[in-house]
C-alpha positions in Angstrom: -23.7 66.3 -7.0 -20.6 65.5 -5.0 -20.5 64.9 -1.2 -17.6 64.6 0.5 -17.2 63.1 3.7 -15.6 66.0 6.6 -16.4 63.6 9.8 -19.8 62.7 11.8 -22.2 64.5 10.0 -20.4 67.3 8.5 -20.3 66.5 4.8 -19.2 69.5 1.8 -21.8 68.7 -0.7 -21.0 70.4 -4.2 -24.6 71.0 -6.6 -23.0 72.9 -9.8 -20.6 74.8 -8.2 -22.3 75.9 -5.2 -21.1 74.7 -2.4 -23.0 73.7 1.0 -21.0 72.5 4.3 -23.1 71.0 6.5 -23.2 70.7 10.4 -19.3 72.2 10.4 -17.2 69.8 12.5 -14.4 69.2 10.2 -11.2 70.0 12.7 -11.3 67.3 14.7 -10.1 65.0 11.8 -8.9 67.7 10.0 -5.3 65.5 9.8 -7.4 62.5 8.1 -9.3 64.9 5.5 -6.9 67.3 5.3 -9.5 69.9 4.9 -8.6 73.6 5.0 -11.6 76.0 5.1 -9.5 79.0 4.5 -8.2 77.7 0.8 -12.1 76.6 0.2 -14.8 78.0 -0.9 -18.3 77.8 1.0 -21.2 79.2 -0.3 -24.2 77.6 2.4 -23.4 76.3 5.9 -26.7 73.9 6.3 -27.1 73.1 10.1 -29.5 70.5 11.6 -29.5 71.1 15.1 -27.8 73.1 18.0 -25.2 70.0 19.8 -21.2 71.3 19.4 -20.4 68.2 17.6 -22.8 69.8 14.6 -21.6 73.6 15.2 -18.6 73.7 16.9 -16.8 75.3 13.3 -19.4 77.7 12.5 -17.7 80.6 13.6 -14.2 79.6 11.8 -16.5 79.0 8.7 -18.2 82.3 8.5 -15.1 84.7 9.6 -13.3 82.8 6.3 -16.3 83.2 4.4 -18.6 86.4 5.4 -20.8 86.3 2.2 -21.8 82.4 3.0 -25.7 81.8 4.0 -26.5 80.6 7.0 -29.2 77.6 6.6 -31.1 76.6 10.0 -33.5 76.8 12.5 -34.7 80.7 13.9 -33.0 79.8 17.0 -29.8 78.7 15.3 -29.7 81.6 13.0 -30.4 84.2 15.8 -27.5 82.6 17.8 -24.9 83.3 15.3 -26.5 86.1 13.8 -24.6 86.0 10.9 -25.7 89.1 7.6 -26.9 86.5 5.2 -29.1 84.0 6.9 -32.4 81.6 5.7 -34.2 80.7 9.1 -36.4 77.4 7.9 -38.4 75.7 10.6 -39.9 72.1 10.0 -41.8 72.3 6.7 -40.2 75.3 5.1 -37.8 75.2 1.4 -34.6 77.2 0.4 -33.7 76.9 -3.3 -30.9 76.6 -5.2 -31.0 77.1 -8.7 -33.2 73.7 -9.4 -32.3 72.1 -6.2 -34.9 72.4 -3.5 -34.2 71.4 0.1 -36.8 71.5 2.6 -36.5 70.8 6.5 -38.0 67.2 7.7 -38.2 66.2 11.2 -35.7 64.2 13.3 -36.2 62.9 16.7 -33.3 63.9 18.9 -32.6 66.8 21.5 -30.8 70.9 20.3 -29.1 72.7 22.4 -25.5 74.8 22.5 -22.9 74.2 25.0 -23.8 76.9 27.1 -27.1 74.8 27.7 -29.5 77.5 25.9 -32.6 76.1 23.8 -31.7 75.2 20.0 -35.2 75.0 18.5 -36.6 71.7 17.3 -33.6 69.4 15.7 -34.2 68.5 12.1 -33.1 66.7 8.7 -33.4 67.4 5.1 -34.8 66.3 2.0 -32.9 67.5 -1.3 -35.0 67.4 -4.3 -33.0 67.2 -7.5 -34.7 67.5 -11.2 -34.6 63.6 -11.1 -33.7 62.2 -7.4 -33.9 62.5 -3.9 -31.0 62.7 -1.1 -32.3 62.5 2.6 -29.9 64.0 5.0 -31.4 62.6 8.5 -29.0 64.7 10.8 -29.3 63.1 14.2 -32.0 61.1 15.0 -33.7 57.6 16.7 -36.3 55.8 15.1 -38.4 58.0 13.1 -42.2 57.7 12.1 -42.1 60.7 9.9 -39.4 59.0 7.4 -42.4 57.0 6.2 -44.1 60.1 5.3 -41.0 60.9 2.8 -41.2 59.0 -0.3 -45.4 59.6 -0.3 -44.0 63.3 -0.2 -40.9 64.0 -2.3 -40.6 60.7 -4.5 -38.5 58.1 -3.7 -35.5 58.9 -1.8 -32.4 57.6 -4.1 -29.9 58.3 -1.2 -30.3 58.3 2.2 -27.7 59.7 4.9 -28.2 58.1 8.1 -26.6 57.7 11.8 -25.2 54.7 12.1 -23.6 55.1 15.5 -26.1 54.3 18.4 -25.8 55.7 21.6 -26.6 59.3 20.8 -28.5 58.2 17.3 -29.8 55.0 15.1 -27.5 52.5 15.4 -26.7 50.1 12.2 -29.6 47.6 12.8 -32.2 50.5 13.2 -31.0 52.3 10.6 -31.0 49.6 8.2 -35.3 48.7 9.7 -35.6 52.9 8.6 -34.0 52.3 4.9 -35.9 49.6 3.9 -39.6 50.1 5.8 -39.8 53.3 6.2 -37.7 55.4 3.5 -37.5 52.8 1.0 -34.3 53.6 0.0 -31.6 51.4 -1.9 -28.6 53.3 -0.8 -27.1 54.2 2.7 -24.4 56.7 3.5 -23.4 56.1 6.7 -22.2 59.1 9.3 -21.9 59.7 12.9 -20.3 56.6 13.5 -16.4 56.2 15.1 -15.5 59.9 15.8 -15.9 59.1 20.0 -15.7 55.6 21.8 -19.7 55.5 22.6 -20.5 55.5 18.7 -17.4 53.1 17.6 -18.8 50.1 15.6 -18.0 47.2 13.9 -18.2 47.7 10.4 -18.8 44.4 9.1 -21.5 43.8 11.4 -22.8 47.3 10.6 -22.6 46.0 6.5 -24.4 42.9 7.6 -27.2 44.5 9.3 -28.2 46.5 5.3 -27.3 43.5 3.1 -29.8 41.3 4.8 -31.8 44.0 3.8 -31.0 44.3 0.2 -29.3 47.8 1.0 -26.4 49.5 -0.1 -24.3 50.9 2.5 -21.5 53.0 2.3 -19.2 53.9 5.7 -17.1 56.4 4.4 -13.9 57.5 5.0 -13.0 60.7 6.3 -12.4 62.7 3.3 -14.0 60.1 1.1 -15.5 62.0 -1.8 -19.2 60.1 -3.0 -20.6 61.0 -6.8 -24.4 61.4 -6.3 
């Protein structure tokens, strides 16, 4: 598995050849990634929750690519109403091929920009013949992340908000890794994109190490080999 890194939490994760963008927000650093959606292809568009920094691209993404499936909450789903949808709520699997992913709580707010309701915001957990990748989406601190590794095994990679403000910020997210995930490995995300979630990165770094956790801050179109 590769995941590249689009900006905040939009990330193009590639499992043999299928390809799954998620939370689309790739233009506004489209000049630092220089990601074009209309000379990629996307097979899955995998959305966490409702807020336009998550779904501001949709649109673009399924106009340049019709036959994609749509990946979210009933709400989300029935907002775009796009042909080829999969409309999980908390608790409910999509395969693909041998890849599971299943939709895990996150503690945050959903709604579009018009203000209309979002359904419950969410993460994933994606279960791999022989690890784990935890894609958090947004989210605070988070008693449910302790249920995860009990659940799907332990969680090799974890991608978490590293921001604050809106999110977890560095110090809480390193506490999550290591008590409640139990994770080795941190990719960090929706972290620099506005002034309220600018941090320091060494500081940020600091906050894991003392932890004995691996953190990556990526840079925007950073490509990570999972």
């Amino acid at each position: 598995m590769k995941i590249r890194f689009l900006g905040q939490n939009c990330f193009l994760i590639n499992y043999k050849d299928h390809l799954i963008l998620t939370d689309p927000f790739y233009n506004m650093q489209k000049d630092q990634s220089g990601f074009d959606i209309n000379a990629q292809k996307i097979d899955y568009v995998l959305i966490t929750h409702a807020h336009q920094d998550h779904v501001a691209d949709v649109e673009e993404v399924l106009k340049a690519h019709p036959e994609a499936t749509l990946i979210g909450q009933p709400e989300i789903c029935g907002h775009f109403n796009h042909k080829n949808q999969v409309d999980l709520n908390l608790g409910g699997s999509y395969n693909i091929e041998d890849l599971r992913i299943t939709m895990v709580t996150a503690t945050h707010t959903s709604s579009f920009s018009d203000g209309s309701y979002g359904g419950v915001p969410a993460g994933y957990v994606f279960q791999l013949p022989n690890k784990n990748l935890y894609l958090a989406g947004d989210t605070g601190l988070n008693k449910d992340m302790e249920l995860l590794t009990p659940i799907f095994g332990e969680i090799s990679t974890a991608i978490l908000p590293v921001g604050g403000h809106y999110t977890l910020d560095a110090e809480l997210a390193s506490y999550c890794a290591k008590n409640l995930i139990k994770t080795p490995k941190v990719i960090g995300c929706h972290f620099d994109t506005f002034p309220p979630i600018e941090i320091n990165h060494e500081e940020a770094k600091a906050s894991f190490s003392k932890n004995n956790i691996e953190l990556i801050l990526p840079e925007i179109g950073q490509e990570i080999q999972f």
